[in-house]
N, C-alpha and C positions, 0 to 999 in steps of 0.2 A: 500374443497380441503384438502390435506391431510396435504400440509404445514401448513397449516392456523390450521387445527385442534392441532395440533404438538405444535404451537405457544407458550410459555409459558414464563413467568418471571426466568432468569437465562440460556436460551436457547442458548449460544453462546459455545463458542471452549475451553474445559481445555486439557490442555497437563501438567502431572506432570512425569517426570527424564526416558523423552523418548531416546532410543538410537536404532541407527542401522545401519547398517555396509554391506556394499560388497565383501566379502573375504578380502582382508589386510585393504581395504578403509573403513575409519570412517566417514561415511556422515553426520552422527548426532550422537554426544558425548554425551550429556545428554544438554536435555530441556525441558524447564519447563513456559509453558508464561498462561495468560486467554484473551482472547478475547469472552467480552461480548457481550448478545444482546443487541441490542440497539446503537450501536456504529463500524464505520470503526475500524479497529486495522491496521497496518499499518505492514509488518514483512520485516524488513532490513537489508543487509546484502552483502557482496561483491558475486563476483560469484564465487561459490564454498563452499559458509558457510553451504549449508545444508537446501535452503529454503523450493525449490524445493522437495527434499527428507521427510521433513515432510508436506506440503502440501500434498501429494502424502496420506502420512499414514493416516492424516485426514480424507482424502475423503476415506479410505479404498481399494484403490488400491497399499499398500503395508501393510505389519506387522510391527510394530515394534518388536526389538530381547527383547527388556527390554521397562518397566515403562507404563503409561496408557492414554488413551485417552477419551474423551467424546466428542460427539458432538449432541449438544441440548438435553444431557444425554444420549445417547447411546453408546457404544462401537462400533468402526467401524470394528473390530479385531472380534467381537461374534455375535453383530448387525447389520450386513452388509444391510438387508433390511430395520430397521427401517433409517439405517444411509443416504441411498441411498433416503428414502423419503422427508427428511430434508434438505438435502445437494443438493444446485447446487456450479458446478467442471467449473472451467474453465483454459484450460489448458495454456500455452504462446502459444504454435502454436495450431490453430483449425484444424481438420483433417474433413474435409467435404468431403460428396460423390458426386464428379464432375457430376454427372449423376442427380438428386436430382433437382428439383427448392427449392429458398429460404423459399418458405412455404411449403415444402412437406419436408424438413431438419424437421422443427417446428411441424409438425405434426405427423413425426415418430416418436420422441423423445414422444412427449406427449402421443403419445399410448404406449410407453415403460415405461413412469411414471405411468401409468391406469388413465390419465385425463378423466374425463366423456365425455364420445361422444359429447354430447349433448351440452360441452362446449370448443372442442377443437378448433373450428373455429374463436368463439370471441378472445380464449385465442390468437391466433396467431395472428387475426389481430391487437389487443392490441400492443403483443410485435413487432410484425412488426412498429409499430407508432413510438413505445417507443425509439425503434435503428435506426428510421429512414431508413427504408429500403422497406416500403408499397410501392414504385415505382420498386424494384426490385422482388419483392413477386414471380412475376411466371418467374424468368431468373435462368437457372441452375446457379451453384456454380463454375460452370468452370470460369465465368465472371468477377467476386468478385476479387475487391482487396486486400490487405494484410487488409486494415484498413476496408473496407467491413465486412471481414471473421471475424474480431474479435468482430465486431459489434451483427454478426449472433451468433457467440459463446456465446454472453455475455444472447442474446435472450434463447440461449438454456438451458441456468443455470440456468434460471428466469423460466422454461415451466412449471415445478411442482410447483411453486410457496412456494419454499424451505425456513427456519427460517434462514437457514447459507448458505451464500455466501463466496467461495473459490476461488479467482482472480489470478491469478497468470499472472502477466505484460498483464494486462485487455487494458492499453491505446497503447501496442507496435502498431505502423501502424497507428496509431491514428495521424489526420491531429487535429489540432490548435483548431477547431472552435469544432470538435467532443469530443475532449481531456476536454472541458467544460464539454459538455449535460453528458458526461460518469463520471463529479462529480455531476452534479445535481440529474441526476439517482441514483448514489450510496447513499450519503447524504439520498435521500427523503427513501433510501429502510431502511436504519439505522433507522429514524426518524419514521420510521413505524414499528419497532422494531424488528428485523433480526438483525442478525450477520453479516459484513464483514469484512472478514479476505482478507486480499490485498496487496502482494506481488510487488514493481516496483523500477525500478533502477532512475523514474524522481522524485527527492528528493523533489525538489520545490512544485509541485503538492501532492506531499506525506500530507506539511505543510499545505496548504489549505483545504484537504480532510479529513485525519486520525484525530481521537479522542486521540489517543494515538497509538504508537511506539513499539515492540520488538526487540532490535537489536541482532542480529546471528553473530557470530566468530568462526570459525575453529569449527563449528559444536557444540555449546552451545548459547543459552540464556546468556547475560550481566545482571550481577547483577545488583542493584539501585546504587550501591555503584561507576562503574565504571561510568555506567551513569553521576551521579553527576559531577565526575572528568572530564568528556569528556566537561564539558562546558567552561572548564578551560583555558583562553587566547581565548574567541572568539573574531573574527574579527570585529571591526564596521567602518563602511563607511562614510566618513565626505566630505559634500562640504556647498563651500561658493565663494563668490563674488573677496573677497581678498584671494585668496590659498596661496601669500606668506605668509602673516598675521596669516593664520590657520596654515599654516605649522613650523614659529617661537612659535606662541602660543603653540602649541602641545610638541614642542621640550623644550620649559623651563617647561613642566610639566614633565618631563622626559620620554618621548612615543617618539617612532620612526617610524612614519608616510613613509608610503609607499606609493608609487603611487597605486591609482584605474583608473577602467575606466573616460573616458570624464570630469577626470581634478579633481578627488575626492581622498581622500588621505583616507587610511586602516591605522589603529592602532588595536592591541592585548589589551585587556583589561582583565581583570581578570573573571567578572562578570558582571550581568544588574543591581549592585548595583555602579561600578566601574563606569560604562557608564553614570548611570544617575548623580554620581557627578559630571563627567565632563563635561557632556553637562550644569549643574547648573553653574558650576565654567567657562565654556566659556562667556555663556550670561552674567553672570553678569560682564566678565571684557570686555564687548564691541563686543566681535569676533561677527561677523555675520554667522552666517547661515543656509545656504537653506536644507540642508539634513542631518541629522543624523539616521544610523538605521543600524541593522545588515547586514553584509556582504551574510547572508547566513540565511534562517530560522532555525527553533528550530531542527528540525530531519536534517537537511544537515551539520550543526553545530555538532550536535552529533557523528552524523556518521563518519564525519573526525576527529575528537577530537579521535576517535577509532582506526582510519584505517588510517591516516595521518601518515608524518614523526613526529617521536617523541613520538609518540603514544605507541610504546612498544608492539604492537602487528601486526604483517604479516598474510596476507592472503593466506589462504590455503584451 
């Protein structure tokens, strides 16, 4: 296959001080991130930062006006063909032809990649397995639900059997139990050394999946520097048996415990060096208890530390 041939050490996404613009509108200011092979990258950002709009130039269905791209070493700007053979696109909304059954979607695609005849048939019933959809195989598209169709899309990024994967909000329509198989999936294609680059507004899921983070503002990449800062006063979530107890405790250390859900008290803390004295300094003066742990994982953490009040910066 052509992917597989393509395959190499270093194969994932550079973007260095990309910009580009819609007449007055700055969609992307300048950015600059790597998303390696071998790993989920995770790209975050409210709506409106510009994700969407460099996604877009990755896959080479835009230019950018300034700076450069590669993907699996190609330019997608000069290389459009080899970029096209490397790269599966997937967009947030799939555009399916209602006319189409689910396996005749899969097999024109593959003949639009030049899949060898000879192996497009496996190739589809494969990814039909893999999305879980081999029961719908011969039902047009008109049928397909929101979380169906995304399923079928994600099949269609996967058909040329591409080094770099382009997600862009892969789990929207995504019921609970699907919202899983679409991390195991992704993980085992990382793990087998592809590139995905994955775009989603469910933060939590982000924490579980991503290798690492790019966060997007007003149309630039976040330096390490602001990063750092964003972790500043995260939340940790404390319960126990006696909550009045935990909540006098907390108050003569000079922390102002807030209520959490089902009876658990939030405090700001500075840092995970902050956290773990005082979970030291609890236990040993007696407090009990049952739960200590961030309010929020590493990337939802960050991302509000960003885009929260107090944060000093608006989303635009």
């Amino acid at each position: 296959m052509t992917g597989s041939d393509d395959r190499q050490a270093g194969g994932g996404v550079e973007v260095v001080g990309v910009r580009r613009s819609f007449g007055p509108v700055h969609a992307v200011v300048d950015m600059t991130l790597q998303a390696p092979a071998g790993q989920v990258t995770a790209l975050v950002g409210p709506n409106g930062s510009g994700k969407t709009t460099l996604m877009l130039m990755v896959a080479g269905l835009l230019a950018p006006d300034a700076g450069t791209l590669r993907v699996a070493g190609a330019d997608p700007t000069t290389e459009g063909a080899a970029v096209r053979s490397r790269l599966g696109w997937m967009p947030d909304v799939f555009g399916a032809w209602d006319a189409l059954t689910v396996a005749e979607h899969l097999q024109v695609f593959a003949r639009a990649y030049r899949v060898p005849k000879a192996l497009v048939a496996d190739r589809v019933e494969a990814l039909l397995a893999q999305v879980r959809l081999t029961d719908l195989a011969g039902a047009p598209a008109r049928v397909l639900s929101r979380g169906q169709k995304q399923r079928l899309g994600l099949a269609r990024a996967l058909v040329h059997d591409p080094q770099v994967l382009v997600l862009d909000e892969p789990a929207s329509g995504l019921d609970p139990g699907s919202r899983v198989e679409l991390r195991h999936v992704l993980r085992g294609l990382a793990e087998s050394g592809r590139c995905v680059l994955i775009s989603s507004h469910v933060l939590s899921e982000l924490d579980e999946l991503a290798d690492g983070a790019v966060f997007v503002l007003g149309g630039r990449t976040v330096s390490p520097d602001d990063l750092g800062a964003a972790h500043a006063r995260a939340g940790w979530r404390l319960l126990g048996p006696d909550r009045a107890g935990l909540a006098a405790a907390l108050a003569a250390r000079g922390l102002e415990p807030v209520d959490g859900p089902a009876g658990a008290l939030d405090v700001a803390l500075a840092d995970e060096h902050a956290a773990a004295d005082l979970l030291s300094d609890l236990v040993s003066a007696g407090v009990r208890l049952s739960h200590f742990a961030p309010t929020a994982g590493r990337i939802e953490q960050t991302y509000l530390g960003l885009t929260g009040p107090g944060s000093g910066r608006a989303e635009r």
